[in-house]
C-alpha positions as CSV (number, residue, x, y, z in Angstrom):
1,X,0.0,0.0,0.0
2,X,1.5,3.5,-0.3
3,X,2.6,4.9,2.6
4,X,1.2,8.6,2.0
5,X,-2.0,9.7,3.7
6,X,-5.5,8.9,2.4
7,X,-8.6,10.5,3.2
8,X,-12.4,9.0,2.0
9,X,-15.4,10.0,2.4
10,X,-19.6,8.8,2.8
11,X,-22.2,10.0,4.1
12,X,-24.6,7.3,6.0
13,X,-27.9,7.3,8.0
14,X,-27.0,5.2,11.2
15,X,-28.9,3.1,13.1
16,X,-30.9,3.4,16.2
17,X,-28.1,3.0,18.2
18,X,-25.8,5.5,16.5
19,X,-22.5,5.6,16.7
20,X,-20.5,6.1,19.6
21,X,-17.8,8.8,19.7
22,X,-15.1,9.8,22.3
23,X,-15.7,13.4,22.5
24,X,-19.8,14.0,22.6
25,X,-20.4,10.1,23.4
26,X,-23.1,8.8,20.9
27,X,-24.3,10.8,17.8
28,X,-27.4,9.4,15.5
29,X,-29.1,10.3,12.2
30,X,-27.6,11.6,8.6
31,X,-23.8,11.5,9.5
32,X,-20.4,12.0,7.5
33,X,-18.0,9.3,7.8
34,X,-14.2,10.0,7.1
35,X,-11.2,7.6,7.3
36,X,-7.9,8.6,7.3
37,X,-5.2,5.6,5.7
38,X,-1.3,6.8,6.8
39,X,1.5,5.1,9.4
40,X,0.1,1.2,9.6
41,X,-2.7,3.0,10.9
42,X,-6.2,4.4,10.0
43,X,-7.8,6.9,11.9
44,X,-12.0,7.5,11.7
45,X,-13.9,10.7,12.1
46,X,-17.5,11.5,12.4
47,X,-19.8,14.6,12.2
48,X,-23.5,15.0,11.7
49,X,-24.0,16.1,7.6
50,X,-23.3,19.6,7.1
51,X,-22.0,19.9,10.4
52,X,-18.2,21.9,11.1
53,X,-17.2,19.8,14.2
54,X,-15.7,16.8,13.5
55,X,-15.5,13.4,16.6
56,X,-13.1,10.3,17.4
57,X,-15.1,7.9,16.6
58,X,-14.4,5.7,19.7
59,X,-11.7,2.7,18.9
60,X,-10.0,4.9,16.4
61,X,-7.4,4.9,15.3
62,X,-7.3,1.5,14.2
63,X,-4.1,-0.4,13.8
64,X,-3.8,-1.4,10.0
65,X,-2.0,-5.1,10.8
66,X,-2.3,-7.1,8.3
67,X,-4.6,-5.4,6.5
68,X,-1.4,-2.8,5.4
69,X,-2.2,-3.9,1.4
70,X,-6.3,-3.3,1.0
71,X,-6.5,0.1,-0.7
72,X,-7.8,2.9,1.4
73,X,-11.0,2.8,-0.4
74,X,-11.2,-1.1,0.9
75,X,-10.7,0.3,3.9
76,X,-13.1,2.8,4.0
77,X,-15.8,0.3,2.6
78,X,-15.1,-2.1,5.2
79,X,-15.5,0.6,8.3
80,X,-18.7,2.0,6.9
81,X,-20.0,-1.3,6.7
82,X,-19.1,-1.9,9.9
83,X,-20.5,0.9,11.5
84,X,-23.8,0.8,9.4
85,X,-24.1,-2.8,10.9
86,X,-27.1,-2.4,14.4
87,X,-25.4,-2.9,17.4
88,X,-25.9,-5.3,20.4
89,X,-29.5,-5.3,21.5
90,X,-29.4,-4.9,25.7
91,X,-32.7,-4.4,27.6
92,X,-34.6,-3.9,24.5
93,X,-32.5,-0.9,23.4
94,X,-29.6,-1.0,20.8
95,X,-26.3,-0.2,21.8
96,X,-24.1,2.0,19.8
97,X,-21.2,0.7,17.4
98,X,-17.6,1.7,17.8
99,X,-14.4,0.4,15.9
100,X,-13.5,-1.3,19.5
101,X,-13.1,-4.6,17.8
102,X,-13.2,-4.2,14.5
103,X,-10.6,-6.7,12.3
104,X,-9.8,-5.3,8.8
105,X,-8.4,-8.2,7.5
């Protein structure tokens, strides 16, 4: 993989249980989604659509591993997926997703 910074972009509706952050805790609804590919590592940011203030997604960043030669569009792909995936269901109530976890290869 090339060793220079990659940044990519979407733009995703999450699910009920949202998507947990370090800075605000969870945020929900139309979000931005941006991941960051440089250093073995990738780093993950999210922000509601439109919004200026961008959040750690919590777990981030994420050690690349052996996942160093997917692209960083591969990449990308597999944390939205990820992240667009309904978290754990506890009392009846769905629990936000994080990258805490999350294997890229």
């Amino acid at each position: 993989m090339n060793t220079q910074e990659s940044e990519k972009g979407s733009t995703i509706y999450s699910t009920v249980g949202g998507i947990m952050t370090d800075e605000v805790g969870t945020v929900t609804g139309n979000l931005e989604i941006v991941t960051r590919v440089a250093a073995e590592r990738l780093d993950a940011s999210v922000r509601y659509a439109g919004a200026d203030e961008w959040y750690t997604i919590t777990g981030s960043p994420v050690s690349l591993g052996a996942a160093n030669y997917y692209t960083p569009a591969d990449l990308h792909e597999r944390v939205v997926s990820y992240l667009t995936k309904p978290g754990p269901v506890v009392d009846g109530n769905e629990e936000p997703v994080s990258l805490e976890g999350i294997s890229l290869t």
